[in-house]
N, C-alpha and C positions, 0 to 999 in steps of 0.2 A: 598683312601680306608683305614681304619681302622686296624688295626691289629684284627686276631681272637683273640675272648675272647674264654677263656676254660671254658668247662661243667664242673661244679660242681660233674655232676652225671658220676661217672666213666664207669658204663654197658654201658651208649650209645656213640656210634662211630659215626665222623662227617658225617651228613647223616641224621641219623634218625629220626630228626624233620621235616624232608621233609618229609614223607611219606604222608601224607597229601596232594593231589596238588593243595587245595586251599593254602597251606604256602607257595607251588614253585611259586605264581599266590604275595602271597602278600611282598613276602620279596623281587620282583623283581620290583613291584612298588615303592616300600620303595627304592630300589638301585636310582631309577629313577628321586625320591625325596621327599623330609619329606613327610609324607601320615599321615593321623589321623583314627583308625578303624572304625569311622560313615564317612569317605569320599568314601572309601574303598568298604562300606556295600553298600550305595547308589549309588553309581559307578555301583555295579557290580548286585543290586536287593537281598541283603542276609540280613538276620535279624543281626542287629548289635550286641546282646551278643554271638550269635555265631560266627561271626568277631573277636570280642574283644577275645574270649578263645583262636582262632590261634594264635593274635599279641602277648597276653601272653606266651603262648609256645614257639614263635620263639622267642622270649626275654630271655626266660629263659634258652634256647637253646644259647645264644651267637649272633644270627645273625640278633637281632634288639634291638635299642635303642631310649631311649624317649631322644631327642636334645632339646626339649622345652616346656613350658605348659601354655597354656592362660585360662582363667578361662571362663566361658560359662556357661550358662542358665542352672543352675539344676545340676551344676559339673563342672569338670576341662576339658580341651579337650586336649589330651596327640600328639604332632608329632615324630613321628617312621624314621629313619632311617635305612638302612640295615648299618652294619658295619664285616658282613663275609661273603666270595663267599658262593653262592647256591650250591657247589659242591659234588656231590654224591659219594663215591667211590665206585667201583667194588665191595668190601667186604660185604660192607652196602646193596647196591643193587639188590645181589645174594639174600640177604634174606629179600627181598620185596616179598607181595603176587604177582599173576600176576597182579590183579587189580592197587596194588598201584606201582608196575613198569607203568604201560599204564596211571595211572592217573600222574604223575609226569612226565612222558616222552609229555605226550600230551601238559600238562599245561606248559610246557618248549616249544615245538612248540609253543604253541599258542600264547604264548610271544616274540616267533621272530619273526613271521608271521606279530603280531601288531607295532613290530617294522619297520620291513621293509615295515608295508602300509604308518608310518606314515612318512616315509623317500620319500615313493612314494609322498605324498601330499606335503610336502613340497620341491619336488624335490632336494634331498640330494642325494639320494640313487646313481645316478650315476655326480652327480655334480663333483668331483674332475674324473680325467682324470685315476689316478694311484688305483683307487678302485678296488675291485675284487666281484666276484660272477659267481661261476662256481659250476656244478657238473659232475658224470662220470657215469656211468652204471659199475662196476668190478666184474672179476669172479675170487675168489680165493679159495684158498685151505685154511686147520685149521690153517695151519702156516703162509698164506699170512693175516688171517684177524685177527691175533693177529698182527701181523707184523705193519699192518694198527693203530689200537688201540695204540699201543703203540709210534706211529707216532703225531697222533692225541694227545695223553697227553702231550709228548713233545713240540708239536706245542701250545697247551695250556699255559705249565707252563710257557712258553718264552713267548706268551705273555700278561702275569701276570707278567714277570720282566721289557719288554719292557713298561708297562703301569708304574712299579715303577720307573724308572729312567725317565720317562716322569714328573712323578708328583713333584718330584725333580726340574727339567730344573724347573717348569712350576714355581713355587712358587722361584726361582731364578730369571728369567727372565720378569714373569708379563704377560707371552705371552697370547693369549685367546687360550685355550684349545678346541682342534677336540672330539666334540663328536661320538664315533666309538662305531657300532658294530661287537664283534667278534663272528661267528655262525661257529660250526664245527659239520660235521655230517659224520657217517657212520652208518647201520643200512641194515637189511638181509633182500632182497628183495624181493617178492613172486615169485616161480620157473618161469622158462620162457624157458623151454625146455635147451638144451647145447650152446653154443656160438661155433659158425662156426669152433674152429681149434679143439674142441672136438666131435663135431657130428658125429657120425661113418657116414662111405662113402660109398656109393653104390661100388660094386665090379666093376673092370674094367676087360670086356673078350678083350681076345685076338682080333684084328680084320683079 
C-alpha cells in the first residue's frame, strides 16, 4: 500500500471524498486491482462520464492514481489504482447527512458481502484451519460501546501495521503473499426488549 498523498485543499478532512458511496464502491475496486473508469461503468451498468467525474474526485482526493495508460480507439484509456485506505473518521462522519452515512456504510457492506461470496466460490473462505469469522449479539451501556469502538480502531490500526511489516518480509523473502480480508463491525441493533439479567422479575410471595 502506498503512502497517503495529502489534499492540496486544506477545508477537507480525510473522509470527505467518500461521501459519495459510489467512490466507497470504486476506490475499493481500484484497491482490488488497476480498474479503468469504462471497465468500472460497464461493470456495474452507469453511464461512463459520470464514472469518470468520481475516479477524478477520488484522484484529486489522494486515494487514486493512474499506474499506466494505453492508448484506445478515440482516446487514451487511463488504470486507477487505490493508493489510500478508504478510511472514514468519526469527525468526518458525524457530519455526513443521514443518507450519505447509509449510503457509504451500505456501499462498504456491499463490498464485504462480495468479498466474502467470492471466497465462498472459490473456497477460500474457510480453507486455512486458523481463520476466523464470528459475531455476538451485546448489550452495553454509553461507556461499554465506546469502550467497544475504541477496541475496534485499535484492533484496526494493528492491523494496518501487522500488514506493514508483512509487506516488508514479503519483498525480502519472495514469499507468495495471503490475500486477507479484514471485516470489523459493531453497529446498534434494533431494540429487542432487555436481556434476561435486566428484565425486571415477577415478584416472589411468600409460600
Amino acid at each position: 500500500m502506498a503512502p497517503e498523498k495529502r489534499n492540496d485543499d486544506a477545508d477537507e478532512q480525510p473522509g470527505d471524498a467518500l461521501r459519495h458511496p459510489l467512490r466507497v464502491r470504486i476506490r475499493t475496486a481500484c484497491e482490488e486491482r488497476e480498474t479503468t473508469p469504462r471497465e468500472f461503468a460497464e461493470r456495474e451498468g452507469l453511464p461512463v462520464p459520470n464514472v469518470n467525474y468520481h475516479f477524478s474526485e477520488l484522484e484529486k482526493a489522494g486515494y487514486l492514481e493512474v499506474i499506466r495508460k494505453e492508448q484506445a480507439r478515440g482516446g487514451r484509456r487511463h488504470y486507477y489504482v487505490a493508493t489510500r485506505l478508504g478510511l472514514i473518521n468519526d469527525e468526518v462522519f458525524e457530519l455526513f447527512s443521514a443518507d450519505e452515512r447509509g449510503g457509504a456504510t451500505v456501499a462498504t457492506l456491499r463490498d464485504l458481502l462480495m468479498r466474502a461470496r467470492d471466497a465462498v466460490e472459490a473456497r477460500t473462505l474457510d480453507a486455512r484451519s486458523d481463520s476466523h469469522l464470528s459475531w455476538s449479539a451485546l448489550w452495553l451501556d454509553e461507556q461499554g460501546w465506546r469502550d467497544l469502538a475504541s477496541l475496534l480502531k485499535r484492533a484496526l490500526e494493528e492491523g494496518m501495521e501487522i500488514q506493514a511489516e508483512s509487506l516488508v518480509r514479503l519483498k525480502k523473502n519472495e514469499q507468495t503473499p495471503i490475500h486477507t480480508t479484514l471485516g470489523l463491525a459493531s453497529f446498534e441493533s434494533p431494540a429487542a426488549g432487555l436481556p434476561p439479567d435486566l428484565a425486571p422479575r415477577p415478584p416472589v410471595h411468600p409460600g
